[in-house]
N, C-alpha and C positions, 0 to 999 in steps of 0.2 A: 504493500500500500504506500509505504512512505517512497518507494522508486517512483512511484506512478504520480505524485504530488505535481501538481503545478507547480511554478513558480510564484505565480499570483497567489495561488492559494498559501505560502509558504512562507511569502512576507506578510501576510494577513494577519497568521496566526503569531509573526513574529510580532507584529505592534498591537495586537489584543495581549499578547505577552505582558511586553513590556509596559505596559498603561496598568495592566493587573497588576504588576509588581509594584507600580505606582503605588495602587489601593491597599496593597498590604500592606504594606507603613504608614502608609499617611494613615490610614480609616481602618483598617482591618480588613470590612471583604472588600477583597479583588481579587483575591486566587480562584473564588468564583467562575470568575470572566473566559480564567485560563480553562476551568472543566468544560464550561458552555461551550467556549470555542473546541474544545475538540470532541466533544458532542453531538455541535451544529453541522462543524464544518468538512468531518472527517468520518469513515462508515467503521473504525473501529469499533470491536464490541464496548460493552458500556465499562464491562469490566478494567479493560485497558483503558477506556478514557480514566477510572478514578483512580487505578494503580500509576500511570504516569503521570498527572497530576501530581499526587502527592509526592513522585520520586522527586518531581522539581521543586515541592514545597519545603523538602531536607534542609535546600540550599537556602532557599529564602530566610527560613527561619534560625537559619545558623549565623546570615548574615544582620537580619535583623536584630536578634538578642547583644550580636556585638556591638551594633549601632545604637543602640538603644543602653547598650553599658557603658558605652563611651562619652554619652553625653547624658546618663546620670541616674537615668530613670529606673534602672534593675541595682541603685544601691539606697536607694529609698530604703529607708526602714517598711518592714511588712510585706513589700512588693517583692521580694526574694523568695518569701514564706510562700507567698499565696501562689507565684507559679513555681513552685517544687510541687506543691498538694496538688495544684489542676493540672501538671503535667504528669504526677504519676498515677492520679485517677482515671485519665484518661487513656493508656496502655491497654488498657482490660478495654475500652468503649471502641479502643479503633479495631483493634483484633478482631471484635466480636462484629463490627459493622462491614469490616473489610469479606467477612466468615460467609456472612449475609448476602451481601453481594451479589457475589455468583450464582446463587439460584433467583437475582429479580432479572428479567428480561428488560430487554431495551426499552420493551414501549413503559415498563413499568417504572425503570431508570427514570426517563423522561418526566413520568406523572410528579414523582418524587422529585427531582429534582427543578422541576418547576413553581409545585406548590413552594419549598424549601427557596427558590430565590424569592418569590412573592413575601412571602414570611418575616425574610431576611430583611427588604424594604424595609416593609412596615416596621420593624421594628426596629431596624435604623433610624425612620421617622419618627417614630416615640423617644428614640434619644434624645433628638432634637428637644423634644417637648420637655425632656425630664430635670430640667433643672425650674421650672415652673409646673414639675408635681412632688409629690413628698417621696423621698429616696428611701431606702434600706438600709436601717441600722444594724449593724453585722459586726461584732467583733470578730476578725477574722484572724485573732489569734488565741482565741478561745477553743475548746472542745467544738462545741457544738457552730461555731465558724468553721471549723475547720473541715467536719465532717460535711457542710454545706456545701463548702468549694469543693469538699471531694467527688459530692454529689453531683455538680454542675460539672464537674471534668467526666464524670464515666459517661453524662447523656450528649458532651459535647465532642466528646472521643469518637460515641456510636455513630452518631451523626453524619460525622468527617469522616468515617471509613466506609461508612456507606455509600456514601453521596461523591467523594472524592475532592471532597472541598476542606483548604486551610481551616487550621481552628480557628484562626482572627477573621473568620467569615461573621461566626455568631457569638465565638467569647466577648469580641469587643464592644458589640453592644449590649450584654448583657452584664458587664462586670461594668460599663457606664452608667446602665440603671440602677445599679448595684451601689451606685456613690462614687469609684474609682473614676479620681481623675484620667482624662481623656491619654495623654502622654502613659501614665501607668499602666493603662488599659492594654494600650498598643505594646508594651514592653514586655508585659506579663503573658500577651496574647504567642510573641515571636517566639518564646522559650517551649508554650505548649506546645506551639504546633511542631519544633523539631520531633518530640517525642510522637504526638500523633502522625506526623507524614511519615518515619519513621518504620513503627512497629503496623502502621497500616500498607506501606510498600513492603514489605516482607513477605504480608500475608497474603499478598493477589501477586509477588514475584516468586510464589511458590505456585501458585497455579500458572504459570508462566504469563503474568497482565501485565507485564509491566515495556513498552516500546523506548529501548533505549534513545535511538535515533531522533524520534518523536519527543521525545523529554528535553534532548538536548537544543534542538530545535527552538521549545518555546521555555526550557531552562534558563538559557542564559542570558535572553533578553530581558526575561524577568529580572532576573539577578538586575541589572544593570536598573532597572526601572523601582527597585525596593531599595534601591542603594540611594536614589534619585527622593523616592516618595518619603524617607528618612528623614532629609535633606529638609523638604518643604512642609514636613510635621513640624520642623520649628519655626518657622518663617512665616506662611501662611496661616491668617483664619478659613479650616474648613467646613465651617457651617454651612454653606452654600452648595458647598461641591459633596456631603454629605446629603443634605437634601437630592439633589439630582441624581446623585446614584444610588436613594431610597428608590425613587420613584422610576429611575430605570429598570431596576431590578424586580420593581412591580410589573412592570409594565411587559416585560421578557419571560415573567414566569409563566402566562396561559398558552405564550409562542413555543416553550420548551413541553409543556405539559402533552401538547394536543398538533405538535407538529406528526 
């Protein structure tokens, strides 16, 4: 399949890449973009689209946790704690989602992961809204904190391994509404997802899902584009550009569901 690629087709998915890799830093979802596009755009099974996905989300997230250490946000007091707990909660969600997988069919792939970017909008939109609603008080280095984040890592593990999408798709609006400042959010997000892209490429590169080629492809453009969206996490207000890719993401998910 990948000899037979266009060329058009080939820079297409390289700058839906790299825009993706954008949204992983800056915002969280964008690795999204990267599953859709090969999806939408390419007849591999569904399986391969989620296993090379996350093969490319290793890199992302190994780059991002360092970027993200270097300019300050993973030595916060607490934000250490809480992505150790939702990144090793979440081993057990991706395994079990990756496991899953292989027995949903394409068209079901799709159902899923349409409703799942619709979802994702919206509730990036409500982040928007959530500092003009009342937030959650969470000690998160309490017992029963703690066991909550563990909670939110095993359902956000399954999810991702399912679906083939970054944890910073849904962690990061969720631990937003959660109270976690937005920078934290993103920090705490790039550490889980190493572990989720991780122990969920393992488990569809033992059923042989995973396309190197293909990975490398719209891998590295990412890379270059999460390196970039890093960058403009601290520069830019993206309230705006959060809005728009709520409502893209809305708006894409009935195209994915019922194409």
């Amino acid at each position: 399949m990948f000899a037979e690629m266009s060329f058009a087709l080939g820079a297409l998915l390289i700058v839906i890449a790299f825009f993706a890799g954008i949204g992983c830093t800056t915002l969280g979802p964008g690795g999204i973009f990267t599953t859709l596009a090969l999806y939408t755009l390419t007849a591999v099974p569904s399986s391969t689209v989620a296993g090379t996905a996350h093969f490319t989300f290793i890199g992302v997230g190994l780059l991002g946790s360092l970027s993200y250490l270097q300019s300050g946000e993973l030595r916060i007091k607490g934000n250490a704690r809480i992505a150790v707990v939702l990144s090793l909660s979440s081993i057990v969600g991706a395994l079990a989602g990756a496991a899953v997988n292989t027995y949903v069919s394409r068209e079901l792939f799709g159902l899923l992961l349409g409703g799942f970017a619709a979802g994702t909008g919206l509730l990036i939109i409500y982040r928007e809204r959530s500092e003009r609603l009342p937030q959650f008080d969470v000690d998160y280095t309490s017992v029963r904190g703690t066991a909550f984040v563990s909670f939110i890592g095993l359902v956000l593990g399954c999810l991702s391994g399912l679906l083939g999408v970054g944890g910073p798709v849904i962690a990061v609006p969720i631990l937003i509404v959660l109270g976690i400042p937005m920078l934290s959010a993103l920090a705490v997000a790039q550490v889980q997802s190493i572990f989720i892209a991780t122990f969920a490429t393992a488990g569809y590169a033992i059923n042989g899902a995973v396309s190197i080629p293909l990975a490398l492809l719209v891998g590295i453009p990412q890379l270059v584009g999460a390196f970039l969206g890093w960058r403009i996490a601290h520069y830019v207000d993206p309230d705006r550009l959060k809005v728009a890719l709520g409502v893209t993401m809305i708006a894409v998910g009935p195209y994915l569901a019922f194409q």
